[in-house]
N, C-alpha and C positions, 0 to 999 in steps of 0.2 A: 552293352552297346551293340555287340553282336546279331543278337536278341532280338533289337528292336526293328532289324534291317530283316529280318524272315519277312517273305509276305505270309499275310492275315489268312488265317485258314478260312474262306465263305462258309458263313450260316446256311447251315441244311434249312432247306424249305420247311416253314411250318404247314401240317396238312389238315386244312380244318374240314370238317366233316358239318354239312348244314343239317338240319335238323328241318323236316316239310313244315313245320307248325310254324319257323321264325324267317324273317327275311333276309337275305346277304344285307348286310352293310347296321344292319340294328333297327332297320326305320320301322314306325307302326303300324305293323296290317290294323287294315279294319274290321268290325265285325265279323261284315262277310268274309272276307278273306281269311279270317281265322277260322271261320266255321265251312268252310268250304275245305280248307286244308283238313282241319281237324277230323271231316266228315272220309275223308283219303285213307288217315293212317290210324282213324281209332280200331279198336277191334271189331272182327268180322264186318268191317266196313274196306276193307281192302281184296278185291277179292285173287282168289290163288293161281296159279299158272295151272295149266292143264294135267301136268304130273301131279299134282296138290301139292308143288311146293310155295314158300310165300314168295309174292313178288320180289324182284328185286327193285336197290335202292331207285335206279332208272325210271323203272315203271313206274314207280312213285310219283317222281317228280315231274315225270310225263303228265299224270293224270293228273295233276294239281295244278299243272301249267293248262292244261285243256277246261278245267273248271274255273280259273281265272279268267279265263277266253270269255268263257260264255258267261259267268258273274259280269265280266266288261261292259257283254251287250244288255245287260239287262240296265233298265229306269226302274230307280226307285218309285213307290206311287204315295197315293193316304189310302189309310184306312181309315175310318170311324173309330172311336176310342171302345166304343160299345159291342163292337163284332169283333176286340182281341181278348181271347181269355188268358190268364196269367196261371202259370203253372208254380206249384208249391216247391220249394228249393232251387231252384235255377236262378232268384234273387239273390246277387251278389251283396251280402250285407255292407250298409254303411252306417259309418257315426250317425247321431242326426245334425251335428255340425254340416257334413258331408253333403247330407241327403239336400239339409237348405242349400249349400251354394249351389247345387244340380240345380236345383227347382228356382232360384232366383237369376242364375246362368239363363235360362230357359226361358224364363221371363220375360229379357230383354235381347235373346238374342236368336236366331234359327238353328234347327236341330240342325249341325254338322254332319253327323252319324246315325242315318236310319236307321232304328229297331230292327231284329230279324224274325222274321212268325214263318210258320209253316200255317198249309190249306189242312184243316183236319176235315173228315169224312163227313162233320155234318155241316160244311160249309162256312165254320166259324173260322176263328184263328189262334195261332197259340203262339207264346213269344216265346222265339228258342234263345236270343239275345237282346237286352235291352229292359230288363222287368224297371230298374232304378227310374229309366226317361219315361218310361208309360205310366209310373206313379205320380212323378213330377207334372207331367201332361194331365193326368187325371186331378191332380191338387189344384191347379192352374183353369181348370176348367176348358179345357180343351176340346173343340169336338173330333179332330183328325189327327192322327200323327202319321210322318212318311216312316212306310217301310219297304221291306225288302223281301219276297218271298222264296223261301226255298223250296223244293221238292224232295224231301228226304224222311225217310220214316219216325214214325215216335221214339223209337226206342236208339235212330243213327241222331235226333234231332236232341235228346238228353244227352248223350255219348259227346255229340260235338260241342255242347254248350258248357260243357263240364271242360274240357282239354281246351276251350277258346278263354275259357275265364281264367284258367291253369296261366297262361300264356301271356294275354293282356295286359292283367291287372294282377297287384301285387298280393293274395289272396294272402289271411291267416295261415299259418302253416295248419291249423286247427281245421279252417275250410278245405284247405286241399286235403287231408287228411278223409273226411267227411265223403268227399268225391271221387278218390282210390276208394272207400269202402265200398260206396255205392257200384263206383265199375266193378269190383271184385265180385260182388256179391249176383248184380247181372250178366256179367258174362264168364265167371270163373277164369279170368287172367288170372295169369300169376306175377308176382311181383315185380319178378324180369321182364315180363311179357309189357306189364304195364309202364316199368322203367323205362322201356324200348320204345313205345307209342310216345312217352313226354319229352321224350331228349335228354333224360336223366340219369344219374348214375342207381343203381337197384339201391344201395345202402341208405338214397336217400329217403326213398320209399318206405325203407325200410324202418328209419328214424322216424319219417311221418305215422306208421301203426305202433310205436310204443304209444300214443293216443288212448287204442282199445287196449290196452293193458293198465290201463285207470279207473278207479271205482267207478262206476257209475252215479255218484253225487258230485264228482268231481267234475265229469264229462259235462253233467247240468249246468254246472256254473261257469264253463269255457261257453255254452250256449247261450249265456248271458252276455260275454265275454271273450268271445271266437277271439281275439289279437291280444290279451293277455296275458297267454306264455305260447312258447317256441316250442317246434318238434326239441331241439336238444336238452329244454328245461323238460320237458315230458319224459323222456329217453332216460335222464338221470332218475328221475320218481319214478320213475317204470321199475328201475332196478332196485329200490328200498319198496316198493309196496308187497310187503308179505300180509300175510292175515293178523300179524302182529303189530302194525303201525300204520296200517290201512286208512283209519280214523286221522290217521296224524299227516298223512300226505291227503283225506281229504280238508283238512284244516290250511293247510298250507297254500292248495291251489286256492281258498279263497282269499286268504292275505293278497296273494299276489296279484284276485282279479280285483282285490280293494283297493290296491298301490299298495298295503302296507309295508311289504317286505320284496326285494326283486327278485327276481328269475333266480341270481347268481347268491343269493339269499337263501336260495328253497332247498336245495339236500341237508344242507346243513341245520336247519328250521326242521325237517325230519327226523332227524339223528338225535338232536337233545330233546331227551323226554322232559316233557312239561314237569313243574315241578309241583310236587306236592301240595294242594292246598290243605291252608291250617286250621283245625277242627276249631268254630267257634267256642270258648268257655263262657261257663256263666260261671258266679258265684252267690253264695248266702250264706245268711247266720241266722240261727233258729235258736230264742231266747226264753227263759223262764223265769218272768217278773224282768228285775232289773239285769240277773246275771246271764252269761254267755253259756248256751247249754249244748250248741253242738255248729260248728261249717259243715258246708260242704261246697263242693267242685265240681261242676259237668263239663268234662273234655270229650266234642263227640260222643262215642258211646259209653264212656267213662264217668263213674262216678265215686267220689271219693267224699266218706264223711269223716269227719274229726270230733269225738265228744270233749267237752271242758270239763263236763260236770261227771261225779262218780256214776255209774250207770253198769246195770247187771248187762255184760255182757253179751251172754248165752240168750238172755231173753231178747236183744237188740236183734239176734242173729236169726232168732223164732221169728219175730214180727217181721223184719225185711224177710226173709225167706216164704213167710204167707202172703205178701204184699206182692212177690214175684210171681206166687203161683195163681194169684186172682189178677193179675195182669196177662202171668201167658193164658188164661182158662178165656178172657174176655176177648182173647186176640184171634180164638179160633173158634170163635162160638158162632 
């Protein structure tokens, strides 16, 4: 009773830490505004203070708010459907369930969300965001769709479209996966570094590359397949794939992009070796006149004769043994 008369100790203030990619309160940036932040804190897209150390959080969030400014004043326009070219991976895969309701969405109603292309040097266009509405548009027979132009280079304008798709949309752990490799591989971040830029913890990144520690017939058929297993279904077959059952985790990953067995199905689907199949037999009987003069039995590579009838032996043994030797002579001839 005592007890209950204490005043309430106050909750420490929780201290949440925004991340430039996301907005306070959860609401959905749009394209641009993802690709404009994105374009802030990808790698060597931020640039360093004068000692060369990296900016601080501040400066960030400065320059993100000064890029939203001017996003603000910009109108979106049309372009012609024939002067955007589409760049190869930057298409965010859909079902073709998906892809139809985009395209019948479209149909019937006005693009909400301007595509985003960059001016490239021979005057064409390139879609840094939006490849899904431009095929949609293109199926539809469209001759213009509105966009949105950035000013940012090829290689800040992959960079940003990679960490805005991160961010937006609910990506395959298999596609994000795909997109770390890709940044890894052009800018040499490192895990942390890359962890830092999503707003994520490293370990998860880290779960995302047990991926490249899968055969490569495996990886084919997630290609077919990008949302039929999870970094942590990967992470667990990452740790049974030796060169000893290699064949057996890639068997596994394609049950599970068949449906046939689930995620929480698959180590264990690794672990029991398949069992044995049973060597077909055949049988016969080999007769002289009406009586029974000898069986035999083929198991695999087994052959087993039985005589009924009295028979020399030895000379049984001559004949099969000549009959072996003009078999292996014919087999290497």
């Amino acid at each position: 009773m005592i007890a209950s008369l204490r005043p309430k100790k106050a909750a420490a203030p929780v201290a949440v830490k925004l991340n430039p990619l996301q907005r306070a309160g959860g609401a959905r940036l749009s394209d641009e505004e993802l690709l404009q932040r994105a374009s802030v804190v990808a790698p060597q897209a931020v640039p360093s203070s004068p000692d060369g150390e990296a900016p601080q959080e501040g400066d960030v969030h400065e320059r993100v708010r000064e890029l939203e400014t001017e996003l603000a004043r910009r109108q979106p326009h049309e372009l012609p459907l024939d002067a955007i070219d589409s760049v190869p991976g930057r298409r965010r895969k859909l079902t073709q369930e998906q892809f139809d309701e985009l395209r019948e969405n479209l149909r019937a109603n006005p693009l909400v969300h301007p595509i985003t292309v960059r001016r490239k040097d021979s005057g064409r266009y390139e879609v840094v965001s939006g490849e899904n509405r431009l095929a949609a548009y293109r199926e539809l027979g469209m001759p213009a769709i509105r966009v949105t132009v950035l000013d940012v280079a090829e290689q800040a304008a992959e960079r940003a479209a990679f960490y805005a798709n991160l961010i937006a949309h609910d990506l395959p752990d298999f596609e994000k996966y795909k997109g770390f490799d890709r940044e890894q591989r052009a800018t040499g971040a490192s895990l942390a570094e890359m962890a830092r830029l999503a707003g994520v913890h490293k370990a998860t990144i880290s779960r995302l590359f047990a991926f490249s520690r899968l055969p490569a017939e495996a990886l084919a058929e997630l290609e077919l397949r990008p949302d039929a297993m999870g970094a942590a279904c990967a992470e667990e077959l990452a740790k049974l794939c030796t060169g000893a059952n290699a064949e057996r985790v890639v068997e596994t990953v394609r049950l599970i992009a068949a449906g046939r067995i689930t995620q929480a199905q698959a180590p264990a689907h690794v672990r029991t070796a398949p069992r044995a199949t049973r060597a077909a037999t055949a049988t016969g009987t080999v007769k002289a006149g009406k009586f029974k003069f000898a069986d035999y039995r083929i198991s695999g590579s087994v052959v087993r004769v039985e005589f009924h009838a009295d028979v020399d032996m030895e000379d049984a043994r001559r004949r099969i043994a000549t009959l072996l030797d003009d078999m292996a002579k014919a087999r290497h001839s």
